[in-house]
C-alpha positions as CSV (number, residue, x, y, z in Angstrom):
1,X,49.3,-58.9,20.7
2,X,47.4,-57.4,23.4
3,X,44.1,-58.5,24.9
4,X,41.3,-56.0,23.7
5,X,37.5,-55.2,24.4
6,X,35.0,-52.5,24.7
7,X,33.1,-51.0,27.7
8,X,30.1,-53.5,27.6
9,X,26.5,-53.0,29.1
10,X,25.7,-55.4,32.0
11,X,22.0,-54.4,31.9
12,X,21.7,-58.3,31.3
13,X,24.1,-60.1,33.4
14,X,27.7,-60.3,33.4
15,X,27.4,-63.9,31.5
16,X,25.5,-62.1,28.9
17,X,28.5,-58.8,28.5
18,X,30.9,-61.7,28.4
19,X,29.3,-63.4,25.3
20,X,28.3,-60.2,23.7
21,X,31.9,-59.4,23.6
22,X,33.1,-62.7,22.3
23,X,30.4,-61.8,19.4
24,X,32.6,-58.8,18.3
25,X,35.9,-60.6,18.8
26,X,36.5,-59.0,21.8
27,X,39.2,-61.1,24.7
28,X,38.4,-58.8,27.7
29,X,36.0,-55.7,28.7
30,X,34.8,-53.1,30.8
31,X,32.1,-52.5,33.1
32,X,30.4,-50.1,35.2
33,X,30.6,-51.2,38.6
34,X,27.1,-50.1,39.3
35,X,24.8,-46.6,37.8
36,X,27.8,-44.5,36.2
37,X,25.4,-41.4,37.2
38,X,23.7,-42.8,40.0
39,X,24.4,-45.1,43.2
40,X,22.3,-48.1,42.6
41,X,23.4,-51.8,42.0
42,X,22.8,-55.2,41.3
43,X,24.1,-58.1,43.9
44,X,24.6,-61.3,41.9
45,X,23.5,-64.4,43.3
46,X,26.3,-67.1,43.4
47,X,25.1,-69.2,40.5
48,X,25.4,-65.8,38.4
49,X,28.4,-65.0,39.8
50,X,29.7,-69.0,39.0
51,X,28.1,-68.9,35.6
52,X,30.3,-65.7,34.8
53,X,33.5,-66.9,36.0
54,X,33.0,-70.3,34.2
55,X,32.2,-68.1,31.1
56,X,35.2,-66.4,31.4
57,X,37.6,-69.2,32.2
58,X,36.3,-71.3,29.3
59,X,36.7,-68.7,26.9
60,X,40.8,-67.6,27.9
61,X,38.9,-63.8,28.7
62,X,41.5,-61.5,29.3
63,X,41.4,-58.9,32.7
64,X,38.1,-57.5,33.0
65,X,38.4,-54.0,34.1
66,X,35.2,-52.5,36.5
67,X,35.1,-48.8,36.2
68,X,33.3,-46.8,39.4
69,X,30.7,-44.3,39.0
70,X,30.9,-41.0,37.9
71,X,29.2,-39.4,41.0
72,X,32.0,-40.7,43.3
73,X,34.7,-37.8,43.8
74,X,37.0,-38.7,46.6
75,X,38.8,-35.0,46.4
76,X,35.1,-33.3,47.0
77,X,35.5,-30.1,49.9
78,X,31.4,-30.6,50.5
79,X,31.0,-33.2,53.5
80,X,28.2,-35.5,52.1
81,X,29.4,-35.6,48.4
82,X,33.0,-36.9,49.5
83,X,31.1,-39.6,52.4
84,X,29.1,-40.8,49.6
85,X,31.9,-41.2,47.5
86,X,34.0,-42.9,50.4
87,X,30.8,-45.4,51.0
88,X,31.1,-45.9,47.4
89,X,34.9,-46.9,47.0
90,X,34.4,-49.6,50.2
91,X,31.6,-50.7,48.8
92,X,32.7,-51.1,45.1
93,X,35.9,-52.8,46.2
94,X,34.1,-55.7,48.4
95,X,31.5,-56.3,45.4
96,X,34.0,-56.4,42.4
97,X,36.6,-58.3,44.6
98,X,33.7,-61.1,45.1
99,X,33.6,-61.2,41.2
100,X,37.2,-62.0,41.4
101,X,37.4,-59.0,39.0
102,X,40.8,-57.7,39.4
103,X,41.1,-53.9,38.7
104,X,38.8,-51.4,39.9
105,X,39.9,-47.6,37.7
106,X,38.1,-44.2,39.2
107,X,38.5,-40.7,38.1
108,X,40.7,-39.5,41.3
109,X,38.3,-37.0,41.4
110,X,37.8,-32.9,41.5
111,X,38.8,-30.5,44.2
112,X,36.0,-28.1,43.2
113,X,38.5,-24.9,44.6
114,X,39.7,-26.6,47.8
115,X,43.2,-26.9,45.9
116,X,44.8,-30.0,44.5
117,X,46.8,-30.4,47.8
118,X,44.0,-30.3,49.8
119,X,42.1,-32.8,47.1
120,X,44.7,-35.2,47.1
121,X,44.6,-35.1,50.9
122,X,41.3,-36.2,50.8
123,X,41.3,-38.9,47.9
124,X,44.4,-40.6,49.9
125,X,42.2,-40.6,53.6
126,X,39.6,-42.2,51.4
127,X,41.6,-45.2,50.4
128,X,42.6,-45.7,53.2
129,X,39.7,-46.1,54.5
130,X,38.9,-48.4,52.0
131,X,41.3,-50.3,51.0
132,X,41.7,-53.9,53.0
133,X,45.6,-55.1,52.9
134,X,44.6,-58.9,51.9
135,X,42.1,-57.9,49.2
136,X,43.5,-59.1,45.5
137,X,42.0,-56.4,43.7
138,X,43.8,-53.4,42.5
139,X,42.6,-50.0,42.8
140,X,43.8,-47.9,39.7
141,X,43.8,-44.2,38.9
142,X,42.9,-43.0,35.8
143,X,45.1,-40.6,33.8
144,X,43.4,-36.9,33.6
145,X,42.7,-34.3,30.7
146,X,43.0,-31.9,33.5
147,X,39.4,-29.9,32.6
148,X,38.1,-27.8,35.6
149,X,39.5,-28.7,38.9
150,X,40.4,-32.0,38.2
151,X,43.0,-34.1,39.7
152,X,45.0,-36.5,37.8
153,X,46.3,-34.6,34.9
154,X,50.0,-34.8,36.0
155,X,51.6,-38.1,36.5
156,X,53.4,-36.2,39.2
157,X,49.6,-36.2,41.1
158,X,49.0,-39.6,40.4
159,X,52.6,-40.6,42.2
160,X,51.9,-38.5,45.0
161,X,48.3,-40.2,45.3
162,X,50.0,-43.6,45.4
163,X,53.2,-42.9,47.5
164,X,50.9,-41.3,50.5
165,X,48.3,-44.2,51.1
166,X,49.1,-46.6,53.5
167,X,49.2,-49.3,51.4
168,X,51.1,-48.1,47.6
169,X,51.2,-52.0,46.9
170,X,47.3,-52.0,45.9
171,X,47.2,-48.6,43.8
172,X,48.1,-49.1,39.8
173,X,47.4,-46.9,37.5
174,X,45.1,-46.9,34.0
175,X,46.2,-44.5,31.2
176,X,43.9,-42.9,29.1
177,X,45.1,-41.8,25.7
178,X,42.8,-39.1,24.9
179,X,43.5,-37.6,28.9
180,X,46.5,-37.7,28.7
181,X,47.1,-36.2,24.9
182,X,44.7,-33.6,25.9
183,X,46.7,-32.7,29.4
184,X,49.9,-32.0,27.5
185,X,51.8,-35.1,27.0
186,X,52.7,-35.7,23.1
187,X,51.6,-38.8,21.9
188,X,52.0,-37.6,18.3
189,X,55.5,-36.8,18.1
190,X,57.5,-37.8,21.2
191,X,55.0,-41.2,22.4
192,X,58.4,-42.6,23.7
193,X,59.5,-39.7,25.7
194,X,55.5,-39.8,27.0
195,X,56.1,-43.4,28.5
196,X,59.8,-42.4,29.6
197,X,58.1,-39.6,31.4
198,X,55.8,-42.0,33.0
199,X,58.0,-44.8,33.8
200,X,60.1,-41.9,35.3
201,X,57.8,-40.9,37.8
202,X,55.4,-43.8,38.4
203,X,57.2,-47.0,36.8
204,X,55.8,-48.9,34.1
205,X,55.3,-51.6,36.0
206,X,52.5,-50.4,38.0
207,X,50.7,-49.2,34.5
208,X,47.8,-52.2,34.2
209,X,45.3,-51.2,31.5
210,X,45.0,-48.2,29.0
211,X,41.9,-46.6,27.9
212,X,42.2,-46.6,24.1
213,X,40.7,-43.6,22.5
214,X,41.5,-40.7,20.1
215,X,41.0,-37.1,20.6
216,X,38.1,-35.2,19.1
217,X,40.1,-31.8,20.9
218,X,43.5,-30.5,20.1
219,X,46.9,-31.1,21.9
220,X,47.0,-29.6,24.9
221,X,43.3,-28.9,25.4
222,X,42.6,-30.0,28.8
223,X,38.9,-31.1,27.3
224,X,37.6,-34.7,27.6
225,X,36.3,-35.8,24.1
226,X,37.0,-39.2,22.9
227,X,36.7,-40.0,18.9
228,X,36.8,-42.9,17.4
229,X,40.3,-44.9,16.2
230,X,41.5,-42.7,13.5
231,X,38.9,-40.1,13.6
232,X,40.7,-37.5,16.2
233,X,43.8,-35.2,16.6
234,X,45.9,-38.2,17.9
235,X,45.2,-40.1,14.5
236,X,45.8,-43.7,13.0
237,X,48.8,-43.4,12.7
238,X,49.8,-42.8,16.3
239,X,46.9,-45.1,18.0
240,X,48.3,-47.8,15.8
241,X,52.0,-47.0,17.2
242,X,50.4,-47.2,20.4
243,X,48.6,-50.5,19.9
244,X,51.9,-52.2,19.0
245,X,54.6,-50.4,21.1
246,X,56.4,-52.9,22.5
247,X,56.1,-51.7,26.1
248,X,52.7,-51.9,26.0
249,X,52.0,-55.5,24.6
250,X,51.4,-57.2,28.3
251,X,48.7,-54.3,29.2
252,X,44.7,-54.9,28.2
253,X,43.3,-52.2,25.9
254,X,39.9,-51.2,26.6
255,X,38.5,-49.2,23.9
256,X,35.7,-46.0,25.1
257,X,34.7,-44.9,21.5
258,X,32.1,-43.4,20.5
259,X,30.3,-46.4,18.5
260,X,27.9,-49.6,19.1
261,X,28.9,-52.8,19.6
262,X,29.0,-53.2,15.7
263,X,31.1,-50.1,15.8
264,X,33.3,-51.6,18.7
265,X,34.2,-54.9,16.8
266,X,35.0,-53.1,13.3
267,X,37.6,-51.0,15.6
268,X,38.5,-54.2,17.0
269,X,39.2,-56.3,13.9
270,X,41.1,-53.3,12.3
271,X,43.4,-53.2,15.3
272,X,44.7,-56.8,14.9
273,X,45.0,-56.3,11.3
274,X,47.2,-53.1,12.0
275,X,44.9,-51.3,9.3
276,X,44.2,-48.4,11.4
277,X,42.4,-46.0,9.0
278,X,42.4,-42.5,9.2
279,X,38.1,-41.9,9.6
280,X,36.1,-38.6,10.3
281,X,35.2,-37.8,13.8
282,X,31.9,-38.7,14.9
């Protein structure tokens, strides 16, 4: 069965997210890397930094996955919103690798009518100016619902993202199941030919986490609405199919629903049980 967990707060430490997820039966998590609307940070000392790596080590945590701000958008056409967000990748990268966390996902970003060739362009020189060949952490796009002008939607983007910078070997991807349902790819009734697709055009192998959430919007919608397990247009019985496909079972699951931590751990529970209910979105 796959390793699962929730995106946690790390208002109180990273020790503190790690126990608060053991709490709710939780074996892995997500962070923000810093302010998910914002820029500012916390640096760890080395004692926290220790102290969360023990925590994690003693525990058999699965692959913690840090998720960069919102704010960054490495396809941006305006000159100080795409250097902020190309400050931000470097510096994300260097501070999660020194947390030995080992998968850093980003929205590739929005070209905001500069043209998805021209965004890509840009997201690609941004990496590379990023990206350090001996670092061990991986840098992974997210799967898209395509709203607006962003980039991401097709997997066909996402390869051509990760064939053009200079180093392919450090870019995986993270699929998102509400995204992707929403772009156009039909989890409901063809979920094998969805993950033929992908293995098609990226490789399954390079897949190393999935956001797990349902679909408050309809198939097809391009809009970015997670619901609850169960409580969407995907439905129980296709997140269940998802949680237990059996190309999926070495991949961490990381839910983004709409609940608490209570909330979180009920979803959690239900999961292993494979009794997925169908509930009412929130």
């Amino acid at each position: 069965m796959p390793k699962i967990g929730a995106h946690m707060s790390i208002a109180k430490g990273l020790e503190f997210a790690v126990k608060s997820s053991l709490k709710i039966q939780a074996d892995t998590m997500q962070i923000f890397s810093r302010n998910p609307r914002g820029s500012t940070y916390k640096n760890y000392s080395e004692k926290e930094i220790e102290d969360f790596l023990h925590c994690c080590e003693v525990n058999e945590f699965g692959l913690i996955l840090a998720h960069a701000p919102y704010t960054m958008n490495l396809a941006a056409s305006k000159p100080e919103v795409y250097e902020f967000g190309c400050q931000v990748i470097r510096e994300e990268l260097k501070r999660m690798e020194a947390l030995k966390i080992p998968n850093l996902v980003f929205h590739p970003g929005s070209h905001t009518g500069g043209g998805k060739k021209a965004g890509i362009k840009r997201i690609v020189k941004a990496l590379d100016q990023a990206i350090d060949p001996d670092q061990k952490i991986m840098v992974l796009l997210e799967t898209m619902s395509g709203k607006g002008t962003e980039i991401g939607s097709a997997f066909e983007e996402l390869r051509e993202i990760k064939e053009s910078v200079r180093y392919p070997e450090k870019i995986g991807i993270c699929l998102d199941t509400c995204h992707v349902f929403a772009a156009g790819y039909d989890l409901v009734h063809d979920l094998d030919g969805v993950l033929e697709e992908f293995d098609r055009v990226i490789g399954l192998s390079w897949l190393r986490g999935i956001h797990f959430n349902d679909s408050l919007e309809p198939f097809g919608s391009h809009k970015d609405r997670h619901a609850v397990i169960g409580g969407g247009r995907i439905g129980a019985e296709t997140m269940e199919r998802i949680f237990t496909h059996p190309l999926l079972q070495r991949l961490p699951f990381y839910l983004e629903t709409p609940l608490d931590d209570a909330g979180h751990g009920e979803e959690i529970r239900r999961l292993r049980a494979h009794d997925v209910k169908t509930r009412k979105p929130c």
